[in-house]
C-alpha positions in Angstrom: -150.4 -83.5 -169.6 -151.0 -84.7 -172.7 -149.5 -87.6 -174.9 -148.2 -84.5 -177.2 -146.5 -82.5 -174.9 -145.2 -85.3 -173.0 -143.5 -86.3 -176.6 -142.1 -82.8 -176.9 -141.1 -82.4 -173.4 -138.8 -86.0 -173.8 -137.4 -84.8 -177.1 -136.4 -81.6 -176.0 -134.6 -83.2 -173.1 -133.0 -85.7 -175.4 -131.8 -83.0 -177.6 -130.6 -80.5 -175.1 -128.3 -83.9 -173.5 -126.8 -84.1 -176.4 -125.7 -81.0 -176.9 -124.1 -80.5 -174.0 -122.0 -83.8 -174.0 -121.1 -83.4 -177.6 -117.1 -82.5 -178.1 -117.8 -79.1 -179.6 -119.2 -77.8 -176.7 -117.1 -79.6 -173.5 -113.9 -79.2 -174.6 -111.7 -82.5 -173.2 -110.0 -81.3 -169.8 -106.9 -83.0 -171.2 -106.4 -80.8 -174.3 -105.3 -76.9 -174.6 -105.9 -74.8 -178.1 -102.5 -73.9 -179.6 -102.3 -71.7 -182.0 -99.4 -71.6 -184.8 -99.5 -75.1 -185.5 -102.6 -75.9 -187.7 -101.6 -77.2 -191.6 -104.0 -74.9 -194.1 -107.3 -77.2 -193.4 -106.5 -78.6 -190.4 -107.8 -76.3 -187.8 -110.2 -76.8 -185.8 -112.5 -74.3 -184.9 -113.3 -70.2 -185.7 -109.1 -68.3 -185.7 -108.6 -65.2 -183.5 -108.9 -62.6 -186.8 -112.7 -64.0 -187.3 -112.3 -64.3 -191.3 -114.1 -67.7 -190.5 -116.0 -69.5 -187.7 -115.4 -72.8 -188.5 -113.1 -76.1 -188.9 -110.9 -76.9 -191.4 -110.9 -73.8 -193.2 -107.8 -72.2 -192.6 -105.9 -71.3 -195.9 -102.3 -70.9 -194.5 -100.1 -73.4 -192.7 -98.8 -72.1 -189.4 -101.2 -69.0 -189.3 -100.2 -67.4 -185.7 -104.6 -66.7 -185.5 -105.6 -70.5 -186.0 -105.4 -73.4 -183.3 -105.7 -77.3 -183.0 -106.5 -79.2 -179.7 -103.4 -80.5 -178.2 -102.6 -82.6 -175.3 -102.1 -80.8 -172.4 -98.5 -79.5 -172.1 -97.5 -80.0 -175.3 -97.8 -77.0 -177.1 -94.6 -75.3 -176.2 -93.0 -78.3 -177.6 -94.5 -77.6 -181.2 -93.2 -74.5 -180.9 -97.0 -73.4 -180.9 -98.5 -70.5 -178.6 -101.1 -69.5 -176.5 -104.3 -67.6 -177.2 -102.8 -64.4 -175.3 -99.3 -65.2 -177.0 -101.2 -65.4 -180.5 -102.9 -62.0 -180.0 -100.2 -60.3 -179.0 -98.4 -61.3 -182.1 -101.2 -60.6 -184.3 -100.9 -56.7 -182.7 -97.6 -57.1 -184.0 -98.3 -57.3 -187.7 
C-alpha cells in the first residue's frame, strides 16, 4: 500500500470516529425528546410537521411539533409530551 492510500485510509477512519461519537448522532442515554416545551429558537433538532430540519429554528414557543432533550423523566413534569402524544395532537388540529 502506498504512503497515499495509507493517508486516506487513516483519515477516513478518523473522520468516520468522529462522527459517530459526536452528540448529534448518539443521543445521551440519559435524555428523552419532549415536545411542547421548546421557546421559538430553542429547539433542538428537525419538528414532527418537517417545515424545517434543523435547530434553533422554531418560530413559536410551545409548538406541540418541536422538542428539546430533557433529562430522563422529566418531561411530564413540564407539562411536555411524547413523540406519539405530539402526533396525535397534531391529527387533532
Amino acid at each position: 500500500m502506498n504512503q497515499r492510500a495509507m493517508i486516506a485510509a487513516a483519515a477516513t477512519s478518523l473522520m468516520s470516529l468522529a462522527l459517530l461519537s459526536s452528540p448529534a448522532m448518539a443521543q445521551d442515554a440519559g435524555k428523552e425528546k419532549c415536545f411542547g416545551i421548546a421557546k421559538a429558537g430553542q429547539n433542538d433538532c428537525a419538528n414532527l410537521s418537517g417545515t424545517h430540519s434543523c435547530a434553533g429554528q422554531s418560530k413559536v414557543d410551545m409548538a406541540k411539533d418541536e422538542w428539546k432533550y430533557v433529562a430522563k423523566g422529566t418531561c411530564k413534569t413540564m407539562k411536555g409530551m411524547t413523540a406519539d402524544e405530539a402526533k396525535m395532537a397534531a391529527k387533532k388540529v
